[in-house]
C-alpha positions in Angstrom: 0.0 0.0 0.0 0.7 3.5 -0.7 1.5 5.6 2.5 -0.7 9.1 1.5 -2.0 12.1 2.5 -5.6 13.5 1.5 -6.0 17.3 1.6 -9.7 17.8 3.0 -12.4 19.6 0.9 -12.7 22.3 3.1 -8.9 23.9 1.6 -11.1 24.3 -1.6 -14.3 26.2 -0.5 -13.5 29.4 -1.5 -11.2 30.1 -3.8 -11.9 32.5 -6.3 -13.2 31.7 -9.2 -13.0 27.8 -8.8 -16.5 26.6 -8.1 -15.9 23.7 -9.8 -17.4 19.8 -9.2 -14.8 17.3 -8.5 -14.2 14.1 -10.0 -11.8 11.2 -9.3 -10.3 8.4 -11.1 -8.5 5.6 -9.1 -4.9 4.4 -10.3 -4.0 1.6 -8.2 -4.5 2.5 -4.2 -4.6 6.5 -5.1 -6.9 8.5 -5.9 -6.5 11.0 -8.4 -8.6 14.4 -8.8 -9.9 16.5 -12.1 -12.5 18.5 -13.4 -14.8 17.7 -16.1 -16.8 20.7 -17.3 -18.7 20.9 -20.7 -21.3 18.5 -22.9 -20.0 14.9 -22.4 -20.1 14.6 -26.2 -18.2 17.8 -27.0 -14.9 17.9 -28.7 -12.4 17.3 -25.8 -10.1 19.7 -23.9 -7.2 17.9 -22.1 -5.7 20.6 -20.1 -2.4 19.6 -18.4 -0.6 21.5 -15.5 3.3 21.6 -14.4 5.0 22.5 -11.3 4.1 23.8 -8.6 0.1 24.2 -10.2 -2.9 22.4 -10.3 -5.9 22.4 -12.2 -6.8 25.9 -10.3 -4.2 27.4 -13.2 -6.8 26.6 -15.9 -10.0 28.6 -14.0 -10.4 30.8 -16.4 -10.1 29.2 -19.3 -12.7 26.5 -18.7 -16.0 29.1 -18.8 -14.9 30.1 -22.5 -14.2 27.3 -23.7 -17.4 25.3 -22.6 -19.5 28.3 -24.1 -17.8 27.5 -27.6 -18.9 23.8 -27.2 -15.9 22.0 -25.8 -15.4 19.2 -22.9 -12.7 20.4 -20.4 -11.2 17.7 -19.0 -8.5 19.2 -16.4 -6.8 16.6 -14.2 -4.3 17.2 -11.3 -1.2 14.8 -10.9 -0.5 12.9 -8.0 0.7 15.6 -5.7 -0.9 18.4 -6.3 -4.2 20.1 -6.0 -7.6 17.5 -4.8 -5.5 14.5 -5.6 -3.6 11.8 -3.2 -0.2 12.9 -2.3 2.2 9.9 -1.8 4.4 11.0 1.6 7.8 8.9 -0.1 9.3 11.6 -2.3 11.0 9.3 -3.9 7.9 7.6 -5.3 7.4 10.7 -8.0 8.9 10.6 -11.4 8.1 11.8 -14.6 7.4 8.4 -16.1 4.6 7.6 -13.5 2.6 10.9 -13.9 2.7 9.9 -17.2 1.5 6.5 -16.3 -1.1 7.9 -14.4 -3.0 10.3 -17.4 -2.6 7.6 -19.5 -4.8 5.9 -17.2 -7.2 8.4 -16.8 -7.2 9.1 -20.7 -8.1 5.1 -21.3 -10.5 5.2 -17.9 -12.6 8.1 -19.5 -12.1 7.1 -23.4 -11.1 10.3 -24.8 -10.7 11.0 -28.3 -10.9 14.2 -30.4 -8.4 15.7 -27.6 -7.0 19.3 -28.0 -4.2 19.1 -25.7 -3.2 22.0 -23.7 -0.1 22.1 -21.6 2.5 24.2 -20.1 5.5 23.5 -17.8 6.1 19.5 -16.7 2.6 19.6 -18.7 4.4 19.4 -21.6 6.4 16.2 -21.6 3.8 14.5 -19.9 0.6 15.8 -21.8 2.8 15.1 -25.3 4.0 12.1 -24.5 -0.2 11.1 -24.4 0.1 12.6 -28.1 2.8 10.6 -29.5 1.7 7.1 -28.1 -1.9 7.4 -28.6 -2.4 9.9 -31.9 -5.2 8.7 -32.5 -7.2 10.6 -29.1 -5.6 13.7 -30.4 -6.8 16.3 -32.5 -4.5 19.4 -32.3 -1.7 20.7 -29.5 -1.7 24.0 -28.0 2.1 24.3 -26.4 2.8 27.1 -23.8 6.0 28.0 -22.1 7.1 24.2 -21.8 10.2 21.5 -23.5 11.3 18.3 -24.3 14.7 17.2 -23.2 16.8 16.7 -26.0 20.3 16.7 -26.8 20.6 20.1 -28.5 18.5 22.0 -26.1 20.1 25.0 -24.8 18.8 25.3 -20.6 18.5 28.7 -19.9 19.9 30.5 -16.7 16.7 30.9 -15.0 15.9 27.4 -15.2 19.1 25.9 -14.1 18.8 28.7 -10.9 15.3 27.2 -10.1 16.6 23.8 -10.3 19.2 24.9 -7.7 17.1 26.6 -5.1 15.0 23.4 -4.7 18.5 21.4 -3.8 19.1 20.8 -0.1 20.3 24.6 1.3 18.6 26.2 -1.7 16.3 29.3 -1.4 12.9 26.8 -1.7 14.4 23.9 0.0 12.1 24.2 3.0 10.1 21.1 4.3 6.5 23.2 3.4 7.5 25.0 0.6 5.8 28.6 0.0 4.3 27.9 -3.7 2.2 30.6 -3.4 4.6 33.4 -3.3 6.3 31.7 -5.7 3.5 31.4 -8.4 2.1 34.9 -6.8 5.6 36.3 -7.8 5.6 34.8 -11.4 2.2 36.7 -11.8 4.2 40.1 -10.8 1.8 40.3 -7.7 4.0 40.8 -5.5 7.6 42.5 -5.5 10.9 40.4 -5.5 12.0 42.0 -2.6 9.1 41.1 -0.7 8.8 37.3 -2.1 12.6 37.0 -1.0 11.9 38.1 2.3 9.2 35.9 2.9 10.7 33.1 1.3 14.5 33.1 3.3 13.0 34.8 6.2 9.4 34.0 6.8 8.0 37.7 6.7 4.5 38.2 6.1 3.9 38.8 2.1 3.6 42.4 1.0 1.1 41.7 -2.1 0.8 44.5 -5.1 -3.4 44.2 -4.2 -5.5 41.6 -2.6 -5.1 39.3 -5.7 -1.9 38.5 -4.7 -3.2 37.4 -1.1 -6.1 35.1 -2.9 -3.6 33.9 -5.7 -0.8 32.6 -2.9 -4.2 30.9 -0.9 -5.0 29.2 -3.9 -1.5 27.5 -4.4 -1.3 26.8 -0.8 -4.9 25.6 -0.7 -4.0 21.6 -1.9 -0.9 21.7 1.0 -3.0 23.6 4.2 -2.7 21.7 7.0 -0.7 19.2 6.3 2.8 19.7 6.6 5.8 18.5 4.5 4.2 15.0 4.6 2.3 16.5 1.8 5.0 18.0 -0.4 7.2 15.7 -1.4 5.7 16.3 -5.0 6.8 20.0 -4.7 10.5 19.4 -4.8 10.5 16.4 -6.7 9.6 18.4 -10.1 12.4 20.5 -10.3 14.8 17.9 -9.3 13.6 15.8 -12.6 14.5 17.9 -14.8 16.8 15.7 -16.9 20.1 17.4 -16.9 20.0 17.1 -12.8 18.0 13.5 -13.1 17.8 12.0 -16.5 16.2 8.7 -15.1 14.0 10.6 -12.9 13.0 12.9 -15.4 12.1 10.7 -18.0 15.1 11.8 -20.3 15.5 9.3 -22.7 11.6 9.2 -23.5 11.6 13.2 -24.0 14.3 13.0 -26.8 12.1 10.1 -28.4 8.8 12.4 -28.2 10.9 15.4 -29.3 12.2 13.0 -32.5 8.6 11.3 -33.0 6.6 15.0 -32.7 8.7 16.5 -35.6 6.0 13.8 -38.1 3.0 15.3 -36.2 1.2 16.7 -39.0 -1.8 17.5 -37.3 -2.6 21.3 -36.4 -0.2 22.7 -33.0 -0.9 25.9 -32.2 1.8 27.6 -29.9 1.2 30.3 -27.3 4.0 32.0 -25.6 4.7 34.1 -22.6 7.0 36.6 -24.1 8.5 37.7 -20.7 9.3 34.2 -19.4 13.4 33.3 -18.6 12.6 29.8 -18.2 10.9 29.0 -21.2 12.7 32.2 -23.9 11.1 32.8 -26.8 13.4 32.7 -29.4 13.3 28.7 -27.9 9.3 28.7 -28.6 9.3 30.2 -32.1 12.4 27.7 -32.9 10.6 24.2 -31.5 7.2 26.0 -33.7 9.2 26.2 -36.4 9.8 22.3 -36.8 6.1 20.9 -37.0 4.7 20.9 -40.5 1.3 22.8 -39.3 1.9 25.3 -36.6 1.2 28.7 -35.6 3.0 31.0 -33.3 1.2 33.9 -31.0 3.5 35.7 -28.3 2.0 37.5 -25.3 5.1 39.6 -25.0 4.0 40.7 -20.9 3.0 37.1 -20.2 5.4 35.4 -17.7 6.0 31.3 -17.1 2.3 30.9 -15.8 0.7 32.8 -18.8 -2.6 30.9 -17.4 -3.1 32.7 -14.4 -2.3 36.5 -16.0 -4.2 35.9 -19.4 -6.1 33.2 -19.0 -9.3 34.7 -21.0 -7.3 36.0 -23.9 -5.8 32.3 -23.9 -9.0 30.4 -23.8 -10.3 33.2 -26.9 -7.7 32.4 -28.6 -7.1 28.7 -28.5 -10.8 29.1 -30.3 -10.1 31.5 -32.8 -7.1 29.4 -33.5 -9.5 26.2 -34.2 -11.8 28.2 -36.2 -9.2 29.0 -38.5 -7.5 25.8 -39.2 
């Protein structure tokens, strides 16, 4: 059996704007959370978060994208958000969240799947793509990789890989997400998130958005100590050039190789401002897929979802309209 922790349903009450049902889908002795929001026979949305998110990133796209028909199907991994959180942080890898929407893909029998996916969203959600091209329709690819051999890691990303490492900056038993994500969303001032993060002051938010933002991302973790986070830290130390085997390496390069045959639409939207993810990376991966299209949001940071998330949602349409 799987030692666990449960966050309770009361952590998700009242967060704005997320006054969604939940739904859950057992993989072996866990039990894993999403949303499913739209007509059960609509074309499907596959929305797929990264690190350290949860389907909460995706609030505002769902309402706009069930008004123009589709099925939002938005699933939290393992870890994260309403789902189980294994205590062993060893048990996470890239391979078994992978596992796990597979699972959940089969479970619900998707097919006509747009997939949407950002950060660790990315190699998991396109590996769905590339194994099972049949489900899928289209991509939409934000702010997200595939390890391969010639990609360049950027600064930003090999800093944030560092500051999860024991004695790093968000090495903490109970890390603070939410001043991270709250942060990233330019809601509060690095200064301040520095100071709350290395010292424990009380966050100095830009407005109360900020405050409701940070509640959000700390919502799935409340109350439960660092029994609970061992999915936190175990993302960044995955990435491939830190872990290769825990990050799934070997598979990425194959999906990166296999995805430059997709010849089905992929539709790429970038945060312009983002240091993990650059752009001039974005526009270079959109360049290699036969059908593709390319729309920077040159303010957006990493988590374009949480600062633009209507404009996304509109545009992810219009994008399908046009094809």
């Amino acid at each position: 059996m799987t030692d666990f922790v449960r966050t309770q349903d009361a952590n998700f009450a009242s967060l704005d704007g997320y006054a969604f049902e939940p739904h859950y889908h057992q993989w072996a002795d866990l039990r894993v959370h999403y949303l499913d929001e739209g007509p059960r026979d609509g074309p499907v949305m596959l929305l797929v978060h990264g690190m350290p998110t949860w389907s909460y990133l995706y609030r505002d796209f769902i309402p706009d994208l069930v008004a123009a028909g589709f099925r939002c199907i938005v699933p939290d991994h393992l870890g994260f958000g309403r789902s189980d959180k294994p205590i062993d942080p060893h048990w996470y890898s890239i391979a078994r969240h992978t596992e796990v929407l597979t699972s959940l893909i089969h479970e619900l029998d998707l097919s006509d799947i747009t997939l949407v996916c950002q950060d660790w969203g990315g190699p998991i959600g396109l590996a769905q793509a590339v194994t099972m091209p049949e489900r899928f329709s289209r991509l939409v690819i934000m702010n997200t990789w595939l390890h391969n051999p010639e990609y360049a890691y950027s600064d930003a990303i090999r800093r944030w890989n560092k500051n999860w490492q024991p004695g790093g900056l968000f090495a903490s038993d109970t890390p603070d997400v939410g001043t991270l994500v709250a942060l990233s969303a330019g809601l509060i001032s690095r200064e301040a998130a520095i100071a709350t993060l290395a010292r424990g002051a009380e966050p100095e938010f830009v407005n109360a958005q900020g405050a409701a933002l940070r509640q959000a991302y700390l919502a799935p973790f409340a109350g439960l100590g660092a029994a609970a986070c061992g999915g936190l830290a175990a993302f960044p130390l995955s990435i491939p050039f830190h872990d290769y085997a825990r990050g799934n390496g070997a598979a990425q390069t194959l999906h990166f190789e296999q995805l430059k045959q997709w010849h089905k639409p992929a539709h790429f939207i970038w945060g312009g401002a983002d240091d993990i993810f650059v752009e001039e990376w974005g526009r270079q991966w959109a360049a290699s897929f036969a059908q593709s299209t390319f729309y920077n949001i040159e303010k957006a940071g990493h988590f374009l979802q949480n600062t633009h998330g209507e404009a996304i949602a509109q545009r992810i349409v219009s994008c399908i309209e046009h094809e």
